[in-house]
NUMAR-836417 format. One record per residue: x, y, z of N, C-alpha, C, O, CB in turn. Coordinates in nm, 3 decimals, always signed. Atoms other than C-alpha are relative to their C-alpha. Glycine has a CB too. Layout:
<recs>
REC      n_x      n_y      n_z     ca_x     ca_y     ca_z      c_x      c_y      c_z      o_x      o_y      o_z     cb_x     cb_y     cb_z
REC        X        Y        Z        X        Y        Z        X        Y        Z        X        Y        Z        X        Y        Z
...
</recs>
This chain:
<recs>
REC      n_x      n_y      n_z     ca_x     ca_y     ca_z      c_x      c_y      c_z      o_x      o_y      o_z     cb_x     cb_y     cb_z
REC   -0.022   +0.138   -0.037   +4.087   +5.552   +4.313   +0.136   -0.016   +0.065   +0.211   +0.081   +0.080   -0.013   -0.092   -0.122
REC   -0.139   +0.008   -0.066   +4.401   +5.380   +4.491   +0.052   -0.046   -0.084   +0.009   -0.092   -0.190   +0.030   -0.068   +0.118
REC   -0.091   +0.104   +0.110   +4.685   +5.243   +4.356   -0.007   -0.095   -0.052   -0.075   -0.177   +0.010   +0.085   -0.039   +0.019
REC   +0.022   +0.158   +0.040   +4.716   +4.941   +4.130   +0.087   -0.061   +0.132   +0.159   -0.013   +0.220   +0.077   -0.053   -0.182
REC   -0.030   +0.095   -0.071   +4.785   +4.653   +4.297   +0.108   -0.065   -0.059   +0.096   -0.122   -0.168   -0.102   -0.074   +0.023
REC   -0.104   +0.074   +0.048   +5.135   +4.519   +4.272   -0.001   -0.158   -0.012   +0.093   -0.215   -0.068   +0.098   +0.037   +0.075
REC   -0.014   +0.111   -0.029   +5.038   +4.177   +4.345   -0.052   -0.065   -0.108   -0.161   -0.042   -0.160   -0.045   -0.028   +0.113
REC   +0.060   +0.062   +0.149   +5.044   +3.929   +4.038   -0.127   -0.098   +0.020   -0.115   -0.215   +0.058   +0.128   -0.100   -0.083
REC   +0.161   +0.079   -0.040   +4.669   +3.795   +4.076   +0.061   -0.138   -0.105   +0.095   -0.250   -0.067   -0.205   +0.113   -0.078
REC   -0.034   +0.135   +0.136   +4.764   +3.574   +3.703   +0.073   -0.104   +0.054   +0.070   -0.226   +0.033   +0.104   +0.048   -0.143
REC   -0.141   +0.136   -0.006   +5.058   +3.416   +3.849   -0.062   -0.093   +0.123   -0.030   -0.211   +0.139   +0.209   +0.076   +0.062
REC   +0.039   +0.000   -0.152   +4.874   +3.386   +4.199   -0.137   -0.138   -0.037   -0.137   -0.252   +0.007   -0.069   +0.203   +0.076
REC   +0.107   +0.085   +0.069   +4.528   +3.226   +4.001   +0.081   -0.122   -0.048   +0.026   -0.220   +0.002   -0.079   +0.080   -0.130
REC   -0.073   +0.094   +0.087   +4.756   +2.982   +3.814   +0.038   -0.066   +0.158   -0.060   -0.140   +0.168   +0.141   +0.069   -0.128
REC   -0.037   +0.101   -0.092   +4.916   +2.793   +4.202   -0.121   -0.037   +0.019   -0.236   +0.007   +0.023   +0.078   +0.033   +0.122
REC   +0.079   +0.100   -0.136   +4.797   +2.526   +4.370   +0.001   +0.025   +0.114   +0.113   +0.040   +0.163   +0.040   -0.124   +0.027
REC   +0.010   +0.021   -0.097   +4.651   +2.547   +4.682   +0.148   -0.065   +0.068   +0.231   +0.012   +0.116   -0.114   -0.064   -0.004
REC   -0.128   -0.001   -0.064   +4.942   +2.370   +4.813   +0.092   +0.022   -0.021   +0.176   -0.027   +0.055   +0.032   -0.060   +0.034
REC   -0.150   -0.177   +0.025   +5.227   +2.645   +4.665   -0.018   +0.086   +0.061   +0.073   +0.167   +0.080   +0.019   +0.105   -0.142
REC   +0.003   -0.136   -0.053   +5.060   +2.887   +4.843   +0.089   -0.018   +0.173   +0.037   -0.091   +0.259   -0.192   +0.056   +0.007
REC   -0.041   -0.022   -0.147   +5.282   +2.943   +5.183   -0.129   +0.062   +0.086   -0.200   +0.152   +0.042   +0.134   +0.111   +0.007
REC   +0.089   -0.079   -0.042   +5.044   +3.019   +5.440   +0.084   -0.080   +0.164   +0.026   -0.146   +0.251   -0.189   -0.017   -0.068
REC   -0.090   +0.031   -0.153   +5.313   +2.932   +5.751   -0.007   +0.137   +0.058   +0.054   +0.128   +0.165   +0.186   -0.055   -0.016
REC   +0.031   -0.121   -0.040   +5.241   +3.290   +5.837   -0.128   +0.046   +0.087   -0.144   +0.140   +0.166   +0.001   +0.058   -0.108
REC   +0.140   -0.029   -0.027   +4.878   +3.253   +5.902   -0.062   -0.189   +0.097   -0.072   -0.306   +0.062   -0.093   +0.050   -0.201
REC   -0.015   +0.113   -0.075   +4.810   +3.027   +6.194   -0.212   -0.091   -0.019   -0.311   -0.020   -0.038   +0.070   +0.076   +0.200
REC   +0.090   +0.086   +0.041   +4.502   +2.703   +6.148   -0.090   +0.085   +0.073   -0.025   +0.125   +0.169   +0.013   -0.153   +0.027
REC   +0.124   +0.018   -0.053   +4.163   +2.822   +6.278   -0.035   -0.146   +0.066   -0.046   -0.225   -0.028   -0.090   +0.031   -0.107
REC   +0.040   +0.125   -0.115   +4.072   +2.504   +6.546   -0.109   +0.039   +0.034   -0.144   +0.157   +0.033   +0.087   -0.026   +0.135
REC   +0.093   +0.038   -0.065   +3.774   +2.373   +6.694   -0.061   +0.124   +0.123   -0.181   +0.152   +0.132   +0.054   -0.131   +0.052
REC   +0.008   -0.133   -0.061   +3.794   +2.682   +6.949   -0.069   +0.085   -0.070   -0.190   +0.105   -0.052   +0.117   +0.057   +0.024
REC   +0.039   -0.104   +0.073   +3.765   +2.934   +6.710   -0.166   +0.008   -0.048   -0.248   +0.099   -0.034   +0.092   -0.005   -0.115
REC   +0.148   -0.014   +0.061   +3.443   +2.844   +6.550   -0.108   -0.018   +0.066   -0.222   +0.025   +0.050   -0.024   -0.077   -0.095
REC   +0.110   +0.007   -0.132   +3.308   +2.695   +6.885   -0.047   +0.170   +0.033   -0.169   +0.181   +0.026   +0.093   -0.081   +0.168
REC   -0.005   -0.108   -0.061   +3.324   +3.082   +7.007   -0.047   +0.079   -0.136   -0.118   +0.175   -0.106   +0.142   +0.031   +0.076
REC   +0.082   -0.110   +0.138   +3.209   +3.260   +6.637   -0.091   +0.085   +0.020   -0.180   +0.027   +0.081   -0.079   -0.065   -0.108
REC   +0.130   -0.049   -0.021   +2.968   +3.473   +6.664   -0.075   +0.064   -0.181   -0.003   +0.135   -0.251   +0.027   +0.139   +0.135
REC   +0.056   -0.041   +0.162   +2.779   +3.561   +6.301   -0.102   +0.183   +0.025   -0.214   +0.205   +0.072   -0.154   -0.180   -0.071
REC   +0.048   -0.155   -0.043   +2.707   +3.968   +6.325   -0.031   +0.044   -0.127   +0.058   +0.072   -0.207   +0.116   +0.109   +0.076
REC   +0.016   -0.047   +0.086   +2.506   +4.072   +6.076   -0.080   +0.184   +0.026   -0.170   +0.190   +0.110   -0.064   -0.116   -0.067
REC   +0.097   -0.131   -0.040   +2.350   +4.462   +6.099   -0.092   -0.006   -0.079   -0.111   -0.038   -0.197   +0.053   +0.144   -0.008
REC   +0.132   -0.021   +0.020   +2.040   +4.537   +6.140   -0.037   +0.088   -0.123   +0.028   +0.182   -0.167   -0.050   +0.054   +0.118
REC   +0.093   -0.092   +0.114   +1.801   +4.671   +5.858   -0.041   +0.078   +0.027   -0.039   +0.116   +0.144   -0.096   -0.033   -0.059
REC   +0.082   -0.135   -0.057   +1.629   +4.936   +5.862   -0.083   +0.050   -0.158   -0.006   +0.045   -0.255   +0.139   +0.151   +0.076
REC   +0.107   +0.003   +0.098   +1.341   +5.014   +5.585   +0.004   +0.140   -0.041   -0.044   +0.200   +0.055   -0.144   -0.050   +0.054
REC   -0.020   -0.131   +0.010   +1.410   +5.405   +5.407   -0.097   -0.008   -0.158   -0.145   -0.099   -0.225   +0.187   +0.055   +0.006
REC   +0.031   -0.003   +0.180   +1.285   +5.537   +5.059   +0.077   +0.090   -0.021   +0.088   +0.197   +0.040   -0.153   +0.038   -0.073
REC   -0.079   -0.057   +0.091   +1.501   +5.643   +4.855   -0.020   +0.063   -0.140   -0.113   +0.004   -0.194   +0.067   -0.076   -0.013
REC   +0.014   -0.034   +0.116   +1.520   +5.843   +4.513   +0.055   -0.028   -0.036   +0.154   +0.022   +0.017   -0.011   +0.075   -0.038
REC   -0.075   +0.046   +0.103   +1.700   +5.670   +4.254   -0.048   +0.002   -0.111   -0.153   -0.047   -0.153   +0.038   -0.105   +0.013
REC   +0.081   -0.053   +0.183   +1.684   +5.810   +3.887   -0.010   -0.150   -0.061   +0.069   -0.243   -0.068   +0.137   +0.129   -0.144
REC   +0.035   +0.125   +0.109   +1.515   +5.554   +3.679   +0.046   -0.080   -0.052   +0.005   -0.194   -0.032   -0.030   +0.012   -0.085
REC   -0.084   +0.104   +0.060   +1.776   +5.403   +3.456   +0.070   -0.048   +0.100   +0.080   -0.171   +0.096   +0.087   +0.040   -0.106
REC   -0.064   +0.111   -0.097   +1.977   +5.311   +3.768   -0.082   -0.083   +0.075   -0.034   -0.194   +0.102   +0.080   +0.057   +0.099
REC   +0.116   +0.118   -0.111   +1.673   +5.134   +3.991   +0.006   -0.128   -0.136   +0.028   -0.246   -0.108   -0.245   +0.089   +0.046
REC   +0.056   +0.066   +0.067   +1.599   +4.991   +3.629   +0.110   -0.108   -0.059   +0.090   -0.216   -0.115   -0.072   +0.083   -0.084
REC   -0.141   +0.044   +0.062   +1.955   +4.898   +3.535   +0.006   -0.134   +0.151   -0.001   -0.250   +0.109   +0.164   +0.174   -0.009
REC   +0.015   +0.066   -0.086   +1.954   +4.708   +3.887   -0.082   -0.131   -0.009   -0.039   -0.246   -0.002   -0.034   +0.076   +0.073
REC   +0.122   +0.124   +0.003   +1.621   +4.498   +3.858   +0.040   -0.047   -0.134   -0.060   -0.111   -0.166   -0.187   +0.050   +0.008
REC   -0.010   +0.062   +0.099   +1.734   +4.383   +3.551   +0.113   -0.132   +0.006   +0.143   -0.216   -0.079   +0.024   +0.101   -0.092
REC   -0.098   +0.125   +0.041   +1.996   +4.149   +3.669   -0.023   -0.072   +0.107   +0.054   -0.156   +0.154   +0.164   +0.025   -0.022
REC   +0.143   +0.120   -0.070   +1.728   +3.986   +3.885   -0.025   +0.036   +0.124   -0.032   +0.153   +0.163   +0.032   -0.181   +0.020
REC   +0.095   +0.006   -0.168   +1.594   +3.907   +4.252   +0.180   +0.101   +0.054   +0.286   +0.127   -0.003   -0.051   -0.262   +0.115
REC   -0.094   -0.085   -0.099   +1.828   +4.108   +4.495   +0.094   +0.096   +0.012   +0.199   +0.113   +0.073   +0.053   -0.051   +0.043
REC   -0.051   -0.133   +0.058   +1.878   +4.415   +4.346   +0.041   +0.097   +0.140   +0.155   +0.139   +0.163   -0.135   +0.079   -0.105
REC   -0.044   -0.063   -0.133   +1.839   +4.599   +4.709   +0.136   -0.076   +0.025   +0.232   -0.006   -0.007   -0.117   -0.021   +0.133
REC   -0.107   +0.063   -0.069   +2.107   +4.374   +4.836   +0.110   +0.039   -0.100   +0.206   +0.084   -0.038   -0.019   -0.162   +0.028
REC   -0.087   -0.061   +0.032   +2.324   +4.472   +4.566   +0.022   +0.146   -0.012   +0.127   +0.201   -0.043   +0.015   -0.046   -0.078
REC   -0.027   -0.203   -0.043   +2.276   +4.870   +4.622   +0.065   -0.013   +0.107   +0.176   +0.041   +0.110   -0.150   +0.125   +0.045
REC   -0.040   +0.021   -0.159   +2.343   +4.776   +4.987   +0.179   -0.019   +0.009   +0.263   +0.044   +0.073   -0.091   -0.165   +0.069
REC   -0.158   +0.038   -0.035   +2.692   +4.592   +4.928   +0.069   +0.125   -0.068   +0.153   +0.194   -0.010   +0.064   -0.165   -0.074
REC   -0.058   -0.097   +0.069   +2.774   +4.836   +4.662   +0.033   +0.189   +0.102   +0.133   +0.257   +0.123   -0.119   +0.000   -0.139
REC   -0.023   -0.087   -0.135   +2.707   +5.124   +4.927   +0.077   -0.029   +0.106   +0.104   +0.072   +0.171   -0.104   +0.019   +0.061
REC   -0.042   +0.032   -0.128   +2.883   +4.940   +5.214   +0.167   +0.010   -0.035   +0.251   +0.050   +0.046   -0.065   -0.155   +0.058
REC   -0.099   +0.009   +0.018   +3.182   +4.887   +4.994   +0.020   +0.183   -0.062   +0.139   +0.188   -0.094   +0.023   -0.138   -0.083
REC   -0.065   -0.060   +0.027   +3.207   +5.264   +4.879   +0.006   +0.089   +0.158   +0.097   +0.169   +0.178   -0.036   +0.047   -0.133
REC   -0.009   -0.103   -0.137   +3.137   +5.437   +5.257   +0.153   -0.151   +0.067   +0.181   -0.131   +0.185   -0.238   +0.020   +0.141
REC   -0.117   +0.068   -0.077   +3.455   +5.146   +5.362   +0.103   +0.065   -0.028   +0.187   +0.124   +0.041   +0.030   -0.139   -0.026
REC   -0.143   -0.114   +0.067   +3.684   +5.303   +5.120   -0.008   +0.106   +0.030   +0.108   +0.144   +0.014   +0.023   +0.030   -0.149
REC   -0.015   -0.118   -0.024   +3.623   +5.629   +5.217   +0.043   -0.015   +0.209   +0.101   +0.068   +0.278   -0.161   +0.088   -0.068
REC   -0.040   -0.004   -0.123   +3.659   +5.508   +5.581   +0.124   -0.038   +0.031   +0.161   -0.021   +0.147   -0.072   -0.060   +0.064
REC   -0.134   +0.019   -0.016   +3.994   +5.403   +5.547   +0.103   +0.095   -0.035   +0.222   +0.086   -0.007   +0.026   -0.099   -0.058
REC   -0.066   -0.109   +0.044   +4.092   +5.719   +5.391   +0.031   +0.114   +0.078   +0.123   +0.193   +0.054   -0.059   +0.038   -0.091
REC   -0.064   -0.058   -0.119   +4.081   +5.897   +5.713   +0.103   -0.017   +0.088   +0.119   +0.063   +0.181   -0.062   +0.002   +0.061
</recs>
């Protein structure tokens, strides 16, 4: 894994919205979202082998079990892509 994270989440959870400085990070405008584009990738339909208790461990915490293999996969091939 990477390093902890120095940044105090507790102290960070605890401000208000307006304590947080964000003079750093300029407004999103009417532009921006006019021009958005929403990119989602395409699917693609595979079969897979997954030992039992994990498919079963999955469907157990309801509808959109694929979709959570999916993020869970997307987020460990990211971390490894940043590691190059």
């Amino acid at each position: 894994m990477t390093k902890a994270s120095k940044t105090g989440w507790s102290r960070l959870a605890q401000m208000d919205d307006k304590d947080i400085d964000t003079s750093d990070i300029p407004e999103l405008g009417e532009d921006f979202f006019r021009e958005a584009e929403l990119r989602v990738p395409a699917k693609q339909t595979v079969t897979i082998r997954l030992d039992s208790d994990v498919l079963a461990w999955f469907k157990e915490q309801g509808s959109g079990y694929q979709t959570r293999i999916n993020q869970l996969l997307r987020q460990y091939m990211q971390a490894h892509q940043r590691q190059r």
